[in-house]
C-alpha positions in Angstrom: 47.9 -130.6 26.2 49.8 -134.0 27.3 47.0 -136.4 26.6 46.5 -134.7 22.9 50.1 -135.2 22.7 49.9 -138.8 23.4 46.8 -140.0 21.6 48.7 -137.8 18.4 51.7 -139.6 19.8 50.4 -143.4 19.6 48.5 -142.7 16.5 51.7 -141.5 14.7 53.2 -144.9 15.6 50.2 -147.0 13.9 50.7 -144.7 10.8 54.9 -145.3 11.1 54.1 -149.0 11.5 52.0 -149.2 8.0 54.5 -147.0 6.4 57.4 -149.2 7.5 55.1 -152.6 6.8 54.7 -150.7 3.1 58.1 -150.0 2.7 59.2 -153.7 3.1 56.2 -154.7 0.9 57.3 -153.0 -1.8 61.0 -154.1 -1.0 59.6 -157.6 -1.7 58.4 -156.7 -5.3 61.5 -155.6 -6.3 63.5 -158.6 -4.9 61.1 -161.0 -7.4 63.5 -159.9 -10.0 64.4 -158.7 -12.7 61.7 -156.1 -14.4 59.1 -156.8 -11.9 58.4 -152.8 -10.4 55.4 -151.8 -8.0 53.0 -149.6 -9.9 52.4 -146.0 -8.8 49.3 -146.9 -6.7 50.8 -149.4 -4.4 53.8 -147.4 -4.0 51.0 -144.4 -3.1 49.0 -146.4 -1.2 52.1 -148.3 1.3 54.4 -145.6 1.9 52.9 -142.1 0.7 49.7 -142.0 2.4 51.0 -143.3 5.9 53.9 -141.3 5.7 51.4 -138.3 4.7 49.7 -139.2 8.0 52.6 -139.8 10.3 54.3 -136.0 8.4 50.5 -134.3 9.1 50.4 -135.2 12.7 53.6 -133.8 13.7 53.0 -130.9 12.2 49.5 -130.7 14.2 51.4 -131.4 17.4 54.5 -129.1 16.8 51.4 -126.0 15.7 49.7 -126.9 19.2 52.6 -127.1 21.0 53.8 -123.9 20.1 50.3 -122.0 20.3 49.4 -124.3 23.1 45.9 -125.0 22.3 45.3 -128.6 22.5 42.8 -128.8 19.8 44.9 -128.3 16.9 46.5 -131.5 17.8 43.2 -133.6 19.0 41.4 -133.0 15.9 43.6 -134.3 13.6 44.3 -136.9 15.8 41.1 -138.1 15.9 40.1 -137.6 12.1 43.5 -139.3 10.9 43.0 -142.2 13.6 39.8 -143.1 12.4 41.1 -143.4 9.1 43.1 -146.2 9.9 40.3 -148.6 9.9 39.2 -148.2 6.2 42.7 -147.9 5.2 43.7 -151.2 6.8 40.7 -152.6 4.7 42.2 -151.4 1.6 45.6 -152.9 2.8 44.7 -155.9 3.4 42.6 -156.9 0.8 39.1 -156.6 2.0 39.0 -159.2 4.1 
């Protein structure tokens, strides 16, 4: 059950990173000025989905830890953490 908890653990922390990194990218936008307002897809894409992720493994962890069944916390784990490799693609630009 520990190392579940720690590879949901450190993966929640890439996700909390991105949704923090979003959340100051869209800070930026604002401070151009006047009328300038992030659409609804990069406010989606910078702070919903990672937060999504970050809110979805938690919830994996706290449902294992109570039940104490390790999988319920690996699997997601693993799905969401391999996510983060085309979502960073996305983030970034494509490049």
């Amino acid at each position: 059950m520990r190392a579940a908890n720690i590879l949901g653990g450190a993966i929640a922390a890439v996700w909390f990173a991105l949704f923090l990194m979003g959340r100051d990218l869209i800070r930026g936008v604002y401070l151009q000025g006047n009328g300038i307002a992030p659409n609804a897809g990069q406010i989606d894409y910078y702070i919903v989905y990672p937060l999504f992720a970050v809110v979805l493994l938690l919830v994996a962890g706290w449902l294992g830890s109570i039940w104490r069944r390790p999988l319920i916390m690996l699997i997601p784990s693993l799905l969401i953490g391999f996510a983060i490799l085309p979502f960073l693609f996305g983030y970034t630009g494509g490049m």
